[in-house]
C-alpha positions in Angstrom: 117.8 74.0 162.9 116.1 76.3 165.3 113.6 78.8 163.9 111.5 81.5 165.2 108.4 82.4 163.1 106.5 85.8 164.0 103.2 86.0 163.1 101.7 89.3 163.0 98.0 89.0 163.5 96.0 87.3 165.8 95.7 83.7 166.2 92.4 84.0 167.8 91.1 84.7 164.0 92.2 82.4 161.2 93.2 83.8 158.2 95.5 83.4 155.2 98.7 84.2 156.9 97.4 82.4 159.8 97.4 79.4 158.3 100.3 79.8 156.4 102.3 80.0 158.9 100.8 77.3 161.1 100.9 74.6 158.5 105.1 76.1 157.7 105.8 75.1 161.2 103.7 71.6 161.2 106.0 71.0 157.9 109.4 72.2 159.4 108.7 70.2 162.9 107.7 66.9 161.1 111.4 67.2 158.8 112.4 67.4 162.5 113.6 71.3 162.7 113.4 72.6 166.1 110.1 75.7 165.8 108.6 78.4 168.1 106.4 80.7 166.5 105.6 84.0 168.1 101.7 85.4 167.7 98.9 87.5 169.4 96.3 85.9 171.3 94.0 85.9 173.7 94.6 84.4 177.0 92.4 81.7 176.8 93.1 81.0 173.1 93.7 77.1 172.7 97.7 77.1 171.1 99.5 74.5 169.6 102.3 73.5 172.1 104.6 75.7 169.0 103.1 78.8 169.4 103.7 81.2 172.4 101.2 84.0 173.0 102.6 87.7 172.6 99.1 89.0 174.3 96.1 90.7 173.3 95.8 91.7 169.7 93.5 94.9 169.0 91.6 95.5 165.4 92.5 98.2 163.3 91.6 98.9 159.9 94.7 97.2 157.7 95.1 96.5 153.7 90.9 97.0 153.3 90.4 94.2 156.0 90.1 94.7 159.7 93.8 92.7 160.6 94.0 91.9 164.2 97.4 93.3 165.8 99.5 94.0 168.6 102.3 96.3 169.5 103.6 98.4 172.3 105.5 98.5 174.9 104.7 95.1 176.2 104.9 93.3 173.2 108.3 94.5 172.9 109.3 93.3 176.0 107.8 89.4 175.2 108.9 89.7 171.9 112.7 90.7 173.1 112.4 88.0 175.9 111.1 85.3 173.2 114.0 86.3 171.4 117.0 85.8 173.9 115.1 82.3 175.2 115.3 81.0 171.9 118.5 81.7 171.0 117.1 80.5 167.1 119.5 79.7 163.7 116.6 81.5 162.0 114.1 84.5 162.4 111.8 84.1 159.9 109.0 87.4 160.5 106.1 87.8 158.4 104.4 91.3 157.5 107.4 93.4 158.9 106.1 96.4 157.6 103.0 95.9 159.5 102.7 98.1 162.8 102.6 94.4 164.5 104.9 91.9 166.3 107.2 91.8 162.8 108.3 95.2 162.8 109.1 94.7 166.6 110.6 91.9 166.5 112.7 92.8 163.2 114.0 95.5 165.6 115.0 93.8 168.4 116.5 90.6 166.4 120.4 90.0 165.8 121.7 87.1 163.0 120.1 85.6 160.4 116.6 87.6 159.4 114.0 86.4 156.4 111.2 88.0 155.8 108.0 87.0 153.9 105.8 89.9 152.5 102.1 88.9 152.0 100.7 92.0 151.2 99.1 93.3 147.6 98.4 96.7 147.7 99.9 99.1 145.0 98.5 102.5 146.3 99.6 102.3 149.8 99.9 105.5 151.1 100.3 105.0 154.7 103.3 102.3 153.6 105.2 104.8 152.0 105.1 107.5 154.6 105.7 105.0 157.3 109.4 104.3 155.0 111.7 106.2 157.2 110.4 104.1 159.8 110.6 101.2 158.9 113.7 101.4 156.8 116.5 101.0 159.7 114.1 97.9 160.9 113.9 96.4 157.1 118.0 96.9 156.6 118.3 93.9 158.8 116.7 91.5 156.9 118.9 89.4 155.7 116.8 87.2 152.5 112.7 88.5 151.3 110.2 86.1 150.3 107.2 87.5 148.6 104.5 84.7 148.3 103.4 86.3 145.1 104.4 88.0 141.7 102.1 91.2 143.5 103.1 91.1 146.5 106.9 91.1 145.1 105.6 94.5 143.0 104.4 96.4 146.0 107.4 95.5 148.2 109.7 97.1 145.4 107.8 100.1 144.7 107.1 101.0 148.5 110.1 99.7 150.0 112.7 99.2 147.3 114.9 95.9 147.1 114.0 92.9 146.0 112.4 89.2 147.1 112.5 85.4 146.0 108.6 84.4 145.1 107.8 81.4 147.1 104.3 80.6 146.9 102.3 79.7 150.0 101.9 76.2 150.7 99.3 73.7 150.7 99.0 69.6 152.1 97.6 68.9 148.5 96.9 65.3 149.7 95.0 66.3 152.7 92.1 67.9 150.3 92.7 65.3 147.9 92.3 62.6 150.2 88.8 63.9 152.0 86.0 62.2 152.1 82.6 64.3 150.3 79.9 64.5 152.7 76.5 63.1 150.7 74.3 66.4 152.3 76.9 68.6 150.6 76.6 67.3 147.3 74.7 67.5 144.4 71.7 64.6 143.2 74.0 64.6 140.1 77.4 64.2 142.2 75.4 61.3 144.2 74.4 59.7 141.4 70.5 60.3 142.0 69.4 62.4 139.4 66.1 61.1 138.0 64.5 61.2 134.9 63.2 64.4 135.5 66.8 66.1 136.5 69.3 67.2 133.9 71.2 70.1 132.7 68.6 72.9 134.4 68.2 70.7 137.8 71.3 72.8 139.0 74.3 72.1 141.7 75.7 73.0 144.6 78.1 76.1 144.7 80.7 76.3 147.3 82.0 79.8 149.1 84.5 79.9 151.9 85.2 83.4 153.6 84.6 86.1 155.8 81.0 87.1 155.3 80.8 90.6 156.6 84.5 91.8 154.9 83.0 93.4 151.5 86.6 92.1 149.7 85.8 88.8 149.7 82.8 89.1 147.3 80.2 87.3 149.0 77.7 90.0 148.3 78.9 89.9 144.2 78.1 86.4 144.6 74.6 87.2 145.9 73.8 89.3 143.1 74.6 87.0 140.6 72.4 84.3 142.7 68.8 85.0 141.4 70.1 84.8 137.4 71.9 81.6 138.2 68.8 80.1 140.1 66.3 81.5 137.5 68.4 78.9 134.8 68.9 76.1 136.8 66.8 76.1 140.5 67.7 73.4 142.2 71.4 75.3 142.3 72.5 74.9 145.9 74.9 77.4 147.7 76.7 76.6 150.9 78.8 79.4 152.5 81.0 78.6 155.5 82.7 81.7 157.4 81.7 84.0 160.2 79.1 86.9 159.8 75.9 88.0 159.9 73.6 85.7 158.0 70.2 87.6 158.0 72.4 90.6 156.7 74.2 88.4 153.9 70.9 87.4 152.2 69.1 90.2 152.8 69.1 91.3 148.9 67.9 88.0 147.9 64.2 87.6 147.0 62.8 85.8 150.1 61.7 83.0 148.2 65.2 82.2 146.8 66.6 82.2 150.5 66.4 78.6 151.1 68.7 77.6 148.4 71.4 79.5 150.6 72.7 77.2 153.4 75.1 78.8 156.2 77.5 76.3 157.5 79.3 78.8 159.9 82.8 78.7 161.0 84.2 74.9 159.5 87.0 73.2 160.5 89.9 72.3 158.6 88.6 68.6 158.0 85.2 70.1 156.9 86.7 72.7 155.0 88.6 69.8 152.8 85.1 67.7 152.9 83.3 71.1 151.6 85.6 71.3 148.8 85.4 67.8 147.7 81.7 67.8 147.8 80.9 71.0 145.6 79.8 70.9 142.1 81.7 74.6 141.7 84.3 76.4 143.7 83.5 80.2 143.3 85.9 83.2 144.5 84.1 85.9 143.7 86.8 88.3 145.5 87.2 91.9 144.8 90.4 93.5 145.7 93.0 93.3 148.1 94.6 89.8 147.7 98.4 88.7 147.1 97.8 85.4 146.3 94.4 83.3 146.9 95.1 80.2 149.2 91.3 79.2 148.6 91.8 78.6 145.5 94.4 76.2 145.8 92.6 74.5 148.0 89.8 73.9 146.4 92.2 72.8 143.5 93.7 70.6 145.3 90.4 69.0 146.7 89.5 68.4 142.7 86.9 71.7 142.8 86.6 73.1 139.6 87.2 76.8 140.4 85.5 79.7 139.2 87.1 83.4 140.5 87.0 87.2 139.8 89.9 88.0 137.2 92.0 89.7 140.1 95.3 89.5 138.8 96.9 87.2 141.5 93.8 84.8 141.2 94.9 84.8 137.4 98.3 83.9 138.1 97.1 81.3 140.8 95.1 79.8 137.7 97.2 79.7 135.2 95.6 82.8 133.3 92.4 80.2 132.9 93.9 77.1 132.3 93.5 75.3 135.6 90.1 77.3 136.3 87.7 79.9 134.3 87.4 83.7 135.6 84.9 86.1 134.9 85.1 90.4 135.2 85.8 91.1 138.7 82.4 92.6 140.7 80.6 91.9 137.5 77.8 89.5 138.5 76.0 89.0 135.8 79.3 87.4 134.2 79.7 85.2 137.0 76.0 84.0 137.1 76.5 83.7 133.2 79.9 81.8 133.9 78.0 79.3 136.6 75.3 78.2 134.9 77.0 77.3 131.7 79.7 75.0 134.1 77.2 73.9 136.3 75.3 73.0 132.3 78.8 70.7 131.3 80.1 68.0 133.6 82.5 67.6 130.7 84.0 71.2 131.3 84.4 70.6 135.0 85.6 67.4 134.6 88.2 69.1 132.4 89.3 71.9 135.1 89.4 68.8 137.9 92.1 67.2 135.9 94.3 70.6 134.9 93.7 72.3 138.5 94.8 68.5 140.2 97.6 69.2 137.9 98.8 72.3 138.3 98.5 72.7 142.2 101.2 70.4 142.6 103.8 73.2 142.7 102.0 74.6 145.7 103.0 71.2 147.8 104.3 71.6 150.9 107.2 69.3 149.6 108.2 71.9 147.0 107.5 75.2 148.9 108.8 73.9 152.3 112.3 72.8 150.2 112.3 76.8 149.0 112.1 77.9 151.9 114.3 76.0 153.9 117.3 77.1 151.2 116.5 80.9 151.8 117.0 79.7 155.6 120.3 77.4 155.1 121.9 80.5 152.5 121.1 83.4 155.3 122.5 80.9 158.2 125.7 79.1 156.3 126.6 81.8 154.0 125.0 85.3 154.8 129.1 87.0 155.1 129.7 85.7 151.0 126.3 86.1 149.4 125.7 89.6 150.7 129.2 90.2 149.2 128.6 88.2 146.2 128.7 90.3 143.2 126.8 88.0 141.3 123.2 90.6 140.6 120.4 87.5 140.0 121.7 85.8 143.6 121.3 89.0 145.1 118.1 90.1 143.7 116.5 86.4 144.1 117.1 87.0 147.8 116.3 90.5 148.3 119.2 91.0 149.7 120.0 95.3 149.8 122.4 97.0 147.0 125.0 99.2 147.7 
């Protein structure tokens, strides 16, 4: 099969979607599909020999991030010239409501159209006055994938129709399999814990994220810090992302600043490393997320997890069964929540087994299958399922109601 991906923001900065996509193609190319996926970047971005460059992206304020997007008049013309050179079975756009290279590209596309919606945001204003817009665009789409129970809920009250959840994918054996890095780890992880260590000796915390983008609670995490390092001192934190570092601990007492290391943009073998070495996962996010990749990561690299009770970090959890969640921005819970798991091996022992567990319907084996029969129904049937009058075939697609 031939399939065209559009990405809507910026390769040049990894995120969520990013990635997503990225390890969707890597999946579809090694069943032997036939991929080109169509994103922003800079000229002198490094690309995967998949991935063909739609230009420049420019920042604008987006979903209470800064998303990195391009449109106009020249990325409609690459994005209707990618189009006729690829002649693909499948468009599959992400973020078509997004004033990016989806809406664009959902535009200019004939035949078989999926769309995934990423987005979790149930007060969007500038989504609902941008519907007459974007309706014409979003008739085309043939089948909608939201990658969450949330993101679903905002692309039927702002949009109206319907979508199929698929979750977003991870290579649970790639975290599984890393190797820990010994610097990264705890005395008690290592083994070395002497006679004078023990519960209060502490452990090492693990963050991954943006460290200057408020929603992604670094500075919750901060807070809580002192309370968590004035029960157990030799607690560790490592924090890998870009941002400014002096500005991230500024609100620490100087003396506790040493316990925070920055590791700085990581790569993806790191990353995995990173999440097999930590004593404790934490997400301390506050808002703004459909679904919480992270955290199935770090599941899948045998983390225990610890995140803010956003509602799509519950669901990613199994309401607290695969990993605990404490009162979103509330930092005294979450120091109170770290230092009694950092306190009981046995507990975290407990979430290694349930989170290795659960992430297992968040392979790439299960959600690549998904997705690849929304693509064979649009492409081998799209004439009788949109005139099916079965209602649950309909609605599991998203497919538009007379």
């Amino acid at each position: 099969m031939k399939i065209g991906i559009v990405c809507p923001y910026s390769w040049d900065v990894p995120g969520g979607v990013q990635f997503h996509i990225r390890d969707l193609a890597a999946h579809l190319i090694r069943l032997g599909h036939e991929v080109s996926v169509l994103a922003p970047a800079d000229d002198d971005t490094p690309l995967p020999p998949y991935v063909v460059s739609a230009g420049r992206a420019v920042p604008v304020p987006y979903n209470g991030s800064v998303a990195r997007l391009n449109f106009g008049f020249l990325s409609a013309a690459r994005v209707r010239r990618w189009l006729h050179e690829g002649t693909f079975d499948v468009i599959h756009i992400h973020e078509p409501a997004s004033p990016s290279l989806g809406l664009l590209a959902c535009w200019a596309a004939q035949g078989p159209i999926v769309a995934t919606f990423h987005t979790s945001n149930p007060r969007s204003r500038a989504m609902i006055a941008a519907y007459p817009i974007l309706q014409p665009a979003l008739e085309k789409i043939s089948a909608r994938i939201a990658v969450s129970e949330y993101a679903r809920r905002t692309l039927v009250e702002h949009l109206g129709g319907d979508a199929v959840v698929i979750p977003n994918g991870v290579d649970v054996g790639f975290f599984a399999g890393a190797e820990p890095r010994p610097e990264w780890q705890s005395e008690e992880a290592r083994g070395t814990v002497g006679a004078g260590g023990g519960r209060r000796a502490g452990g090492t915390i693990g963050f991954i994220g943006r460290i200057d983008e408020p929603r992604k609670g670094l500075p919750v995490l901060m807070k809580a810090l002192p309370g968590i390092l004035d029960a157990m001192p030799e607690t560790r934190l490592l924090v890998a992302g870009r941002g400014d570092e002096d500005e991230a601990v500024e609100s620490l007492p100087e003396e506790m600043r040493s316990r925070v290391e920055f590791l700085g943009m990581v790569s993806d073998e790191d990353k995995a490393r990173l999440l097999r070495s930590v004593d404790l996962y934490v997400a301390p996010n506050t808002g703004g997320e459909s679904f919480g990749i992270i955290l199935v990561e770090a599941m899948s690299a045998g983390a225990p997890v610890l995140a803010s009770d956003l509602d799509a970090f519950a669901q990613v959890l199994d309401q607290g069964e695969a990993g605990e969640l404490f009162a979103n921005e509330d930092a005294d819970a979450l120091a109170d929540a770290a230092v009694r798991l950092l306190g009981d091996p046995a507990r975290r022992a407990e979430l290694r087994a349930r989170g290795s567990a659960h992430v297992r319907r968040y392979d790439w084996s299960t959600v690549g299958a998904d997705i690849l029969a929304v693509y064979e129904t649009v492409t081998d049937g799209a004439a009788s399922v949109a005139a099916d009058p079965t209602p649950r075939l309909r609605a599991r697609l998203g497919l538009a109601r007379d």
